[in-house]
MARKOL-690640 format. One record per atom (N, C-alpha, C): x negated, y negated, z. Coordinates in pm, whole numbers, padded with zeros to 5 digits, always signed. Layout:
XYZ
...
***
This chain:
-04225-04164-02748
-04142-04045-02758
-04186-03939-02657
-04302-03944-02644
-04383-03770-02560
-04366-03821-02390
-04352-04002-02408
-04312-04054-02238
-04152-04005-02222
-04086-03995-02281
-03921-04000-02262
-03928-03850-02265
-03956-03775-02307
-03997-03655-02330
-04056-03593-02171
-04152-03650-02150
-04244-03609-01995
-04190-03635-01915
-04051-03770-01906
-03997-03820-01795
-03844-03726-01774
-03826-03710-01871
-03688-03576-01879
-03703-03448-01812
-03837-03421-01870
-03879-03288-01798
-03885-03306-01637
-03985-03432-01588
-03975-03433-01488
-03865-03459-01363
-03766-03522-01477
-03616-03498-01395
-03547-03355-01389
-03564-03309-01507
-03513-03167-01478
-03564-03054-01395
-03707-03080-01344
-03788-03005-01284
-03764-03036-01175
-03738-03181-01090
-03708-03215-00939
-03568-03179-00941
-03483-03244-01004
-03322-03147-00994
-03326-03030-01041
-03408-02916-01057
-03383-02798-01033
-03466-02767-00883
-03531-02836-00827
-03615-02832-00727
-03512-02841-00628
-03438-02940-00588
-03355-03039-00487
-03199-02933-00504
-03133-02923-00621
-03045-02851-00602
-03019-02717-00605
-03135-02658-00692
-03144-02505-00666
-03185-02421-00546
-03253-02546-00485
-03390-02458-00349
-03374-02568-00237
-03399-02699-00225
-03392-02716-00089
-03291-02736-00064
-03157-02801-00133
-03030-02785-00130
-02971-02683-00029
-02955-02531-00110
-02922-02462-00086
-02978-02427+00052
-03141-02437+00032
-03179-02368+00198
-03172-02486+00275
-03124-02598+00291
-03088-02681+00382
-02981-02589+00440
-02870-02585+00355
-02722-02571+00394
-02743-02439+00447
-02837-02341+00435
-02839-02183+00498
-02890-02210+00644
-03008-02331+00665
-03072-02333+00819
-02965-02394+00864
-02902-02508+00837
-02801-02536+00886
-02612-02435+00924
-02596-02356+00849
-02524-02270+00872
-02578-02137+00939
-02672-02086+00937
-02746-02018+01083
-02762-02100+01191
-02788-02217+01177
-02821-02243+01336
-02669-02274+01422
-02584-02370+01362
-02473-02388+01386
-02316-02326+01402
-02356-02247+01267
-02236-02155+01245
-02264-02028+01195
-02353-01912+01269
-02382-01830+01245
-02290-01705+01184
-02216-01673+01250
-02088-01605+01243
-02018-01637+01118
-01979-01741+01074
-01897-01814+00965
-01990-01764+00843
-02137-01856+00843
-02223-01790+00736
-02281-01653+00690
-02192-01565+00779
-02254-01444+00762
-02140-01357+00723
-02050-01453+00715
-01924-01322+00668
-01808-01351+00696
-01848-01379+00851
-01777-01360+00959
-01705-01205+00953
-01821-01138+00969
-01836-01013+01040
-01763-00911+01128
-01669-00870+01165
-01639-00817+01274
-01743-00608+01347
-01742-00603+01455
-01823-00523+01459
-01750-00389+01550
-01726-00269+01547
-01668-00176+01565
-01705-00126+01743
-01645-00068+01807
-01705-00028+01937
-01866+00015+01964
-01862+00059+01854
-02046+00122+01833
-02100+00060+01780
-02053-00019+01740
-02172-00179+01710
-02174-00169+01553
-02091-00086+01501
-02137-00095+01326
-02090-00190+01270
-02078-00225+01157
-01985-00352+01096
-01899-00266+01055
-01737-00326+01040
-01622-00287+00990
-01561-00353+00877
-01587-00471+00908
-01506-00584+00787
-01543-00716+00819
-01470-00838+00767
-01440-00935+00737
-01367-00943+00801
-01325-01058+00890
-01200-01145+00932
-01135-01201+00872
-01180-01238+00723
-01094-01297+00591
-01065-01215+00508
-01143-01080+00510
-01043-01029+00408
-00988-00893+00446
-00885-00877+00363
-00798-00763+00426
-00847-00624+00397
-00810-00531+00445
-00846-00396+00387
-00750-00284+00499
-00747-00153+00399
-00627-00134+00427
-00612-00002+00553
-00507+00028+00626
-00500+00097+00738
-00367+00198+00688
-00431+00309+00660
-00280+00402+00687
-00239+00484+00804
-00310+00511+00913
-00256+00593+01010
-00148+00507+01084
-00084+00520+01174
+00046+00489+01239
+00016+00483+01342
-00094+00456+01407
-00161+00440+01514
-00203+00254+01512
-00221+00213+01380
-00242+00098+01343
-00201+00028+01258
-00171-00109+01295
-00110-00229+01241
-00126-00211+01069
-00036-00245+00974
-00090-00228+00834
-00099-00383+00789
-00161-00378+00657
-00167-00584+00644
-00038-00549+00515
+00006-00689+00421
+00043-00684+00370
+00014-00642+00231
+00098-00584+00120
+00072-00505+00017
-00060-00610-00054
-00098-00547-00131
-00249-00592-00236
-00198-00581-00323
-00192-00637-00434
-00225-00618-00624
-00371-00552-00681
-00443-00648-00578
-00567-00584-00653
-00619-00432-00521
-00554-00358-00442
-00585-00264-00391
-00691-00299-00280
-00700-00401-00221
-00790-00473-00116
-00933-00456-00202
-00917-00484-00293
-01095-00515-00395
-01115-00658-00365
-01229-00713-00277
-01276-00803-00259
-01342-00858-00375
-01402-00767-00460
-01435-00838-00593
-01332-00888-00685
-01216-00808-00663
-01099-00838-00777
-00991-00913-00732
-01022-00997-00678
-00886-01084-00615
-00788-01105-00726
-00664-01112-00681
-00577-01127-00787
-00404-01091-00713
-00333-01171-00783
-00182-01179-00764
-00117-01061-00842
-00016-01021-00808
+00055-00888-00875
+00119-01010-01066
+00144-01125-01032
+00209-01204-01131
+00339-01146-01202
+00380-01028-01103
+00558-00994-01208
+00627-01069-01129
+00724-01128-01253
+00829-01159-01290
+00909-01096-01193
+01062-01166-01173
+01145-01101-01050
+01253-01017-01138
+01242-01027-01264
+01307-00956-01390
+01208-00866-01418
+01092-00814-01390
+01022-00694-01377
+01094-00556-01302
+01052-00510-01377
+01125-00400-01279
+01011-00313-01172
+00872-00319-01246
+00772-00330-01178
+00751-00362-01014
+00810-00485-00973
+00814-00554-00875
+00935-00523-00785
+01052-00479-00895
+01170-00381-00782
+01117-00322-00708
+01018-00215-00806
+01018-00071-00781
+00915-00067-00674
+00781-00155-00691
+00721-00179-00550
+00786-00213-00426
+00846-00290-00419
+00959-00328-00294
+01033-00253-00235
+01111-00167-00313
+01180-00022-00256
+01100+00060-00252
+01020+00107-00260
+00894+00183-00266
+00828+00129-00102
+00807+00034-00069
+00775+00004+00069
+00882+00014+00183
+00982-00012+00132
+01119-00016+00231
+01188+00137+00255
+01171+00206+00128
+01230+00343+00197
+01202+00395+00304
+01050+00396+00323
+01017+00469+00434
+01052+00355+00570
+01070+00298+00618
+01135+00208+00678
+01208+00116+00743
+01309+00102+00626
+01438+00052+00644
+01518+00071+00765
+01588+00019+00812
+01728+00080+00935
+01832+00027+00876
+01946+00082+00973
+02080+00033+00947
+02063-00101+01027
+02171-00179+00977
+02256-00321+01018
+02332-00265+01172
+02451-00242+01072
+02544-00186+01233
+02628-00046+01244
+02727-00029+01297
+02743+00067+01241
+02713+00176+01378
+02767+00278+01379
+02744+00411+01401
+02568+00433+01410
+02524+00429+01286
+02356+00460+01288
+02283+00322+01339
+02332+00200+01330
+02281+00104+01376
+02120+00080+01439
+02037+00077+01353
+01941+00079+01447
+01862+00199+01375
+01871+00286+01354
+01875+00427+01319
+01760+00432+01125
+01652+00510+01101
+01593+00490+00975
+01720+00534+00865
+01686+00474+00767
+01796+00526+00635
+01714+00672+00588
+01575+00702+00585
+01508+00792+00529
+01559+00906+00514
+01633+00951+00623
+01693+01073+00632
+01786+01070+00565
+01884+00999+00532
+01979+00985+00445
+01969+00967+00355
+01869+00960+00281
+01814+00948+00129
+01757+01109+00044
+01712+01130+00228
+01663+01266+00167
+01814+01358+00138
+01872+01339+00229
+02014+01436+00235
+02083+01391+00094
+02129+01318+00093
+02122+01238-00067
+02089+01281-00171
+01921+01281-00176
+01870+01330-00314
+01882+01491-00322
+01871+01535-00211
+01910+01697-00188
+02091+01785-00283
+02127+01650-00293
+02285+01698-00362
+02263+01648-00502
+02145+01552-00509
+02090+01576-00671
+02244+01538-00790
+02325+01404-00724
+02404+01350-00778
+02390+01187-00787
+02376+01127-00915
+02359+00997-00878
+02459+00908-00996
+02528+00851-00974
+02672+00741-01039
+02711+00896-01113
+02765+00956-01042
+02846+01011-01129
+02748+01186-01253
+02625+01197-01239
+02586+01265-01292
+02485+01369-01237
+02418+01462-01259
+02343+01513-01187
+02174+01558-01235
+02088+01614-01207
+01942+01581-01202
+01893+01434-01236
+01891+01385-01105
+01880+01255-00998
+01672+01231-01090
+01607+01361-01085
+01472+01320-01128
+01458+01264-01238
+01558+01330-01360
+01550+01362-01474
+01561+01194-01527
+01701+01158-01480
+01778+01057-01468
+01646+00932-01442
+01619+00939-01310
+01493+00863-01340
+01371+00835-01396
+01313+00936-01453
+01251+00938-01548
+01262+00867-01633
+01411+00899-01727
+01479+00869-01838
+01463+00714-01836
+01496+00645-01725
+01538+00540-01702
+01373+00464-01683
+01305+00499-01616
+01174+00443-01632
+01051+00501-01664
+01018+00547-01787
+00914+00617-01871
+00785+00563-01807
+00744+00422-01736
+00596+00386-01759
+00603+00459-01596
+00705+00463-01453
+00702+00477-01362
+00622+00636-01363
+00736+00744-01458
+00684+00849-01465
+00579+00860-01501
+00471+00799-01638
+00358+00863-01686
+00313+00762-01545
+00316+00661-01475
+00236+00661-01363
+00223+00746-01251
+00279+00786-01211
+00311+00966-01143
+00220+01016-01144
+00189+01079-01313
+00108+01160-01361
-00043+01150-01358
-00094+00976-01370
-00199+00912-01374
-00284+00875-01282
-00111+00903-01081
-00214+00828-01028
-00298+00925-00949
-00303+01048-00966
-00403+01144-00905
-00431+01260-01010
-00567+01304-01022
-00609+01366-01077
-00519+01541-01073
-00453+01566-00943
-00363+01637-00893
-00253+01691-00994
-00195+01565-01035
-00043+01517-01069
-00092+01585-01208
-00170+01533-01269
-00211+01551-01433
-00218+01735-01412
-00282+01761-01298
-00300+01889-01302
-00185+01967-01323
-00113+01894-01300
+00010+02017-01218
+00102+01991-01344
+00071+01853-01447
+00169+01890-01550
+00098+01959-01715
-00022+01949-01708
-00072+02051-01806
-00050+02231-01768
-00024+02242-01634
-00018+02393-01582
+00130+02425-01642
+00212+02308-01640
+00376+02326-01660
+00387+02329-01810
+00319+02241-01882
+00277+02226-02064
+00233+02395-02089
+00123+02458-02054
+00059+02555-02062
+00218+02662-02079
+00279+02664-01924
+00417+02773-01929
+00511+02716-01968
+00509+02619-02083
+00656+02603-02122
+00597+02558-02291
+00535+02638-02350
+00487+02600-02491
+00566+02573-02629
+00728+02637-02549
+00812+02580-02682
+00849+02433-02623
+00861+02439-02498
+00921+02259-02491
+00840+02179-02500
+00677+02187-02491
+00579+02108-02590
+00655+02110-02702
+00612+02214-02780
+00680+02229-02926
+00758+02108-02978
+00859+02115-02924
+00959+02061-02921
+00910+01878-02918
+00855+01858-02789
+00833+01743-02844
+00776+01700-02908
+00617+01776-02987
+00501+01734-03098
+00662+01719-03195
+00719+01802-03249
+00790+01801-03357
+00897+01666-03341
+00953+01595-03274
+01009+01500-03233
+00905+01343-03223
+00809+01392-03201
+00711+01319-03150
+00584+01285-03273
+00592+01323-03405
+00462+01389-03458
+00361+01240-03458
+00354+01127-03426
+00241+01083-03412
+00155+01147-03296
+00226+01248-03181
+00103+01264-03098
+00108+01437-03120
+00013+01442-03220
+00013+01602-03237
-00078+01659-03096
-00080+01568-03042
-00168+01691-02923
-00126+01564-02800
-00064+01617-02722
+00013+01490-02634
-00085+01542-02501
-00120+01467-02460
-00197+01439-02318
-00040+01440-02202
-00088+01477-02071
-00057+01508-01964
+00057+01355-01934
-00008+01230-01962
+00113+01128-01956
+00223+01114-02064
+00136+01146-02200
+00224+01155-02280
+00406+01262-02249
+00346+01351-02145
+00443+01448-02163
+00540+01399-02054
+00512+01289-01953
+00567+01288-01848
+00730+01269-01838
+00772+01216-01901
+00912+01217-01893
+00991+01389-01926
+00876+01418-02052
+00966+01576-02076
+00948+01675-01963
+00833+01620-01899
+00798+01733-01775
+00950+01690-01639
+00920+01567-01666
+01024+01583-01519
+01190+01557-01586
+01230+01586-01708
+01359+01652-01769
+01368+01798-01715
+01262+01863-01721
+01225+01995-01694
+01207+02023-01634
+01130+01996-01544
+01143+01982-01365
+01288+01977-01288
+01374+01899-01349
+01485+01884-01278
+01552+01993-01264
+01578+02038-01409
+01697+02143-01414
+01633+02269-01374
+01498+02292-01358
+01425+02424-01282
+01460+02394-01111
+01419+02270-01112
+01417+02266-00971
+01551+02132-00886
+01663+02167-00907
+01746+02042-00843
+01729+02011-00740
+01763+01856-00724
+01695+01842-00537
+01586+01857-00467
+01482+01832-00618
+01325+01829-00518
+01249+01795-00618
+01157+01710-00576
+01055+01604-00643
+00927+01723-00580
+00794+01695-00748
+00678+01711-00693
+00623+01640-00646
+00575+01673-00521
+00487+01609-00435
+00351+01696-00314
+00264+01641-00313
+00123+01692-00279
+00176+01727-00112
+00128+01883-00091
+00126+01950+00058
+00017+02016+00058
-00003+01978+00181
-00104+02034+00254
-00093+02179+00291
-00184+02313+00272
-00213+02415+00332
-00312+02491+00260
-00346+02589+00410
-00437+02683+00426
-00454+02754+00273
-00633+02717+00199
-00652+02825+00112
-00643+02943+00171
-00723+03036+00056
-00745+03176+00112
-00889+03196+00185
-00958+03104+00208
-01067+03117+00256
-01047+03023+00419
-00886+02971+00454
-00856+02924+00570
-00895+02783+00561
-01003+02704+00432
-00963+02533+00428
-00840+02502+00444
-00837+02397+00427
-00665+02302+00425
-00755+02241+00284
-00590+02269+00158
-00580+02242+00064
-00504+02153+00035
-00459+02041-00012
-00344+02017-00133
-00344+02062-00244
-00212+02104-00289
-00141+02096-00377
-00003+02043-00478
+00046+02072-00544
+00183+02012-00587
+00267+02108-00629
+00406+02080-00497
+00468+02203-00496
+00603+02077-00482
+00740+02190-00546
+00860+02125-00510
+00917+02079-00382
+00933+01953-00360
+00968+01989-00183
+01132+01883-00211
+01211+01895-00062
+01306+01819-00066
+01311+01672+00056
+01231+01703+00139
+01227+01548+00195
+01081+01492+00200
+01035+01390+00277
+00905+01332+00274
+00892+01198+00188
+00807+01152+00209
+00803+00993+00201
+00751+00978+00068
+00711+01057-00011
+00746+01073-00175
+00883+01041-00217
+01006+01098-00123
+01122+01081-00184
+01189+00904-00148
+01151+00966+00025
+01184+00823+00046
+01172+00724-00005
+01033+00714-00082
+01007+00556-00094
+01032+00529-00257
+01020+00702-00380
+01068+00679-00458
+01229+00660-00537
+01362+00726-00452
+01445+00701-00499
+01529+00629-00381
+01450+00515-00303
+01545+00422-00220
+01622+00366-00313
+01528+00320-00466
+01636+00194-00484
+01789+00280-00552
+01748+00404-00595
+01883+00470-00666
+01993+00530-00558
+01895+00519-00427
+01986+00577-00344
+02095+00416-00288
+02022+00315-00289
+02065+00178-00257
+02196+00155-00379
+02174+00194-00485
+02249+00158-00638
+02361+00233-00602
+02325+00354-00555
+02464+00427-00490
+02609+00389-00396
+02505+00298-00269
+02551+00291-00145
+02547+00113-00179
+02584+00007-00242
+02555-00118-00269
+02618-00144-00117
+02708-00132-00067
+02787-00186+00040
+02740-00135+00207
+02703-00067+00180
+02575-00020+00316
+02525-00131+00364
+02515-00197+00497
+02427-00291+00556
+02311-00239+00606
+02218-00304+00585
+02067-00249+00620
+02066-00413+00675
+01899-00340+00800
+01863-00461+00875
+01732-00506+00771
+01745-00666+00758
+01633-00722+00698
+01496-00713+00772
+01404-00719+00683
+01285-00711+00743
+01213-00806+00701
+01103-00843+00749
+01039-00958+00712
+00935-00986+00594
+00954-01090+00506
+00917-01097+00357
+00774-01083+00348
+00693-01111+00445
+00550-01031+00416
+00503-00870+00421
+00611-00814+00464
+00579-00615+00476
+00639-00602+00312
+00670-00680+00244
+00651-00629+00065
+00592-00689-00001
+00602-00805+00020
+00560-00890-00072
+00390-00945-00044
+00266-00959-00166
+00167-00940-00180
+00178-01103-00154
+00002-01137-00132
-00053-01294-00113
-00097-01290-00237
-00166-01433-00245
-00148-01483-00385
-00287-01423-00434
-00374-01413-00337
-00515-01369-00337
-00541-01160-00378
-00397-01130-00298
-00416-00981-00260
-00496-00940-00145
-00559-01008-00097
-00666-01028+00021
-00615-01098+00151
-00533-01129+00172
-00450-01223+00334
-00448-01097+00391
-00593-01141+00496
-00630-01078+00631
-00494-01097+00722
-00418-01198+00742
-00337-01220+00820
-00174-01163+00800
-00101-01098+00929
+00030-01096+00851
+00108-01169+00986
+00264-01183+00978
+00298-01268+01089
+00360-01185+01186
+00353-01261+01284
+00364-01211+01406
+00532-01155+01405
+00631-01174+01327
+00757-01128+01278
+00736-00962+01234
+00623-01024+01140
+00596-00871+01056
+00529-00755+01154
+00429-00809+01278
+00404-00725+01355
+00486-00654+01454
+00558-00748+01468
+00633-00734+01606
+00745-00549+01524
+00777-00595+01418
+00861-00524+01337
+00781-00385+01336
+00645-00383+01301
+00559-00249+01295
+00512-00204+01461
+00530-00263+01517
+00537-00250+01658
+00586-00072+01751
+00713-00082+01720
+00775+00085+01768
+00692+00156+01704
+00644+00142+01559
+00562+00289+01505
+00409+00292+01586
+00367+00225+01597
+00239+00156+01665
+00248+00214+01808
+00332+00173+01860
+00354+00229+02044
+00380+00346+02063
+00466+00390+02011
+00519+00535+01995
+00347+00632+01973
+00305+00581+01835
+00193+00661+01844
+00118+00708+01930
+00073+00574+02001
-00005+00582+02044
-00001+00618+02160
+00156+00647+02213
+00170+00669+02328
+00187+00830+02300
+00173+00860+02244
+00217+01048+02166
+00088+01097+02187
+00002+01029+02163
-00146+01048+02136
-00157+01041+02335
-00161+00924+02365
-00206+00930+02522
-00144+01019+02623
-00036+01004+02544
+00089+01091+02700
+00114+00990+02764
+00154+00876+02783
+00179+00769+02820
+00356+00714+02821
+00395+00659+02872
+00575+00646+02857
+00552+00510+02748
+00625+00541+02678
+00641+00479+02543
+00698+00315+02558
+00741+00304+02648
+00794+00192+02687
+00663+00065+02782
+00554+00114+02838
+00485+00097+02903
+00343+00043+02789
+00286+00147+02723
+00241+00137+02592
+00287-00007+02479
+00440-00014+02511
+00507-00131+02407
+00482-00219+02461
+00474-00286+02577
+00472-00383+02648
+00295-00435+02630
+00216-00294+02662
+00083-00326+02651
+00061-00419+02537
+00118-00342+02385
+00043-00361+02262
+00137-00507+02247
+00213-00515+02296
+00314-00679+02238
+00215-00809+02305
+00229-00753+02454
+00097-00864+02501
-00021-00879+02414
-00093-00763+02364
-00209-00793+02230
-00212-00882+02152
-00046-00828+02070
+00008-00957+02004
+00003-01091+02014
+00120-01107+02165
+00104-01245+02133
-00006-01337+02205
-00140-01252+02290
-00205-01322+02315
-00298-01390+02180
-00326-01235+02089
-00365-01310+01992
-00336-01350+01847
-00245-01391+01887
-00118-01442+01792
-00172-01602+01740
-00179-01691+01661
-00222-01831+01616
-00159-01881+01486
-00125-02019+01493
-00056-02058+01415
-00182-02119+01335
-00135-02198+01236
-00218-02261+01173
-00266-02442+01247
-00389-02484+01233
-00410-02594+01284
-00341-02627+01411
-00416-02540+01499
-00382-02494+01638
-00259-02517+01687
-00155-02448+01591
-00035-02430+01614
+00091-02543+01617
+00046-02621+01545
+00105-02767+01465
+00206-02714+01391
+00152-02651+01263
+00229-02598+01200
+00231-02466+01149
+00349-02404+01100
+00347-02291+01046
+00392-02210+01149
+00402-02084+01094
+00436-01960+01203
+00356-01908+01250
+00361-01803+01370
+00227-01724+01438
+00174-01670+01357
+00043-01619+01359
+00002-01532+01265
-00094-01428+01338
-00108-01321+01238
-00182-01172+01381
-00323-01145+01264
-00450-01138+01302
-00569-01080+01188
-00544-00915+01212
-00473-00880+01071
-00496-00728+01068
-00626-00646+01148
-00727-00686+01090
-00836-00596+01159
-00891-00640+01320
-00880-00773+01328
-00903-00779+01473
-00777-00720+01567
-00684-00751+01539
-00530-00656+01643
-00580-00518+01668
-00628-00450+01505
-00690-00326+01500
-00798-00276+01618
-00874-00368+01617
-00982-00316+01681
-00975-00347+01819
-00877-00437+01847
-00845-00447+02024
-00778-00332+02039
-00685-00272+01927
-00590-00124+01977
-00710-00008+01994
-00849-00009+01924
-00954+00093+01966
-01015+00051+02021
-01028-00058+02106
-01139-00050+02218
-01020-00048+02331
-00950-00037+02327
-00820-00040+02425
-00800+00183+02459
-00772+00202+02393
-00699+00325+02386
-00854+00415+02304
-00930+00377+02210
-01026+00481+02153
-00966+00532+02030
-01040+00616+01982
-01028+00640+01809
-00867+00739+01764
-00823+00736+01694
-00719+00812+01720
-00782+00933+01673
-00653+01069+01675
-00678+01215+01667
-00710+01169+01520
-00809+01247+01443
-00832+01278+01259
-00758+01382+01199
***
């Protein structure tokens, strides 16, 4: 018994030996010596030599100076990989989609042909009429309660600005504890739909949304003030402004600038989708240089498609562009943009 016993142990002691330790540090000398780069990240490194990212995974770019990757679920969290998983009967998944396209979109043909819809959405929501009725905010609200208390939730800002409105309007609290009495003391989301009922008819034709200006001590502040155009509106009432206009032709755009990877993490977007973010990209950057805008486009397209790659050296599949490497050829090319 104490032999079968001594001989167990001693198997479990060499297979924790062999696969815990030399195993592993086989496969590490061997992936340093061979494939350094690969085993280390695969790294990419900034003009000044710092590290920036990953070549596999995505992360995200908002200035307009640079390429953007495609939307995330999990918010480019490398720890939290993950798929958005709604349903195309979500409304969730509408509302993200028009939410990316407002700011965006162009016409088909037409007179504006070519031309952004944005402006026409704003002019639109500015007459604060939608199928037939009027406060366009209110209306939406009404219509999607979780959209609004998300509003409220997703900046510490937003919450601010609707307890300040709770505070000066203490009978229309009232009003709803008494309607409401499981929440005798309603929190800042709780209130969100009654806030922007109330919002509307104070303010027609203008959504809160965060602006920038001078405190009294000459910082630059945000705050949340009523405004009537800006990419708050745009991107939140495209789809009601679309529900309006069903017969409007708009130009399609390509199914990776909405739609998320399965990971949330696809470093890569396609060379369709770039080519498409392209004018905002040149333009910038040619605004920024003083450069003729046309000259600039030509530069950054060559970027493209030199480093443009299909899959399995271009056998199959479509081109594809690495968000952060395109990125970082546009700053060692041109330099950091204005902050």
């Amino acid at each position: 018994m104490l032999r079968i016993i001594s001989k167990s142990l001693w198997l479990l002691l060499f297979s924790v030996i062999i696969c815990c330790g030399i195993y592993p540090a086989l496969l590490w000398v061997v992936g340093q010596i061979l494939f350094p780069f690969q085993a280390d990240g695969s790294m990419l490194k900034g003009p000044d030599g710092t590290l920036v990212g990953s070549r596999l995974i995505a992360q995200p770019f908002t200035k307009d100076e640079y390429f953007q990757p495609r939307p995330s679920a999990c918010s480019y969290d490398g720890s939290a990989s993950s798929s958005s998983a709604l349903a195309p009967s979500n409304y969730a998944l509408r509302n993200r989609v028009a939410t990316a396209l407002g700011p965006i979109v162009t016409y088909k043909g037409g007179p504006k042909a070519g031309q952004p819809v944005a402006p026409d959405i704003e002019t639109w929501f500015q007459q604060d009429q939608y199928q037939g009725g009027s406060n366009i905010v209110a209306q939406w609200a009404d219509a999607h309660n979780s959209l609004a208390q998300a509003w409220v939730n997703a900046d510490p800002s937003h919450s601010l600005y609707v307890s300040n409105w709770a505070n000066a309007h203490p009978q229309v609290v009232a009003q709803f504890v008494k309607d409401n009495p499981s929440t005798p003391q309603p929190q800042p989301a709780d209130l969100a739909v009654t806030f922007f009922e109330s919002f509307s008819k104070e303010h027609p034709g203008r959504f809160p949304s965060a602006v920038t200006t001078n405190g009294a001590d000459g910082k630059p502040q945000t705050i949340i003030q009523p405004v009537k155009e800006g990419s708050d509106i745009q991107s939140t009432f495209f789809d009601m402004w679309r529900q309006n206009h069903p017969r409007v032709a708009l130009q399609d755009v390509p199914g990776d600038v909405v739609t998320t990877s399965g990971s949330g993490l696809d470093p890569h977007i396609t060379l369709q989708n770039a080519e498409y973010q392209l004018d905002r990209v040149a333009s910038k950057w040619a605004a920024n240089l003083k450069r003729d805008p046309a000259e600039v486009r030509r530069e950054i397209d060559n970027f493209l498609k030199t480093n443009a790659s299909a899959p399995f050296g271009g056998i199959a599949g479509e081109p594809l562009i690495n968000v952060l490497e395109i990125n970082l050829v546009l700053r060692n090319r041109y330099g950091a943009p204005p902050s």
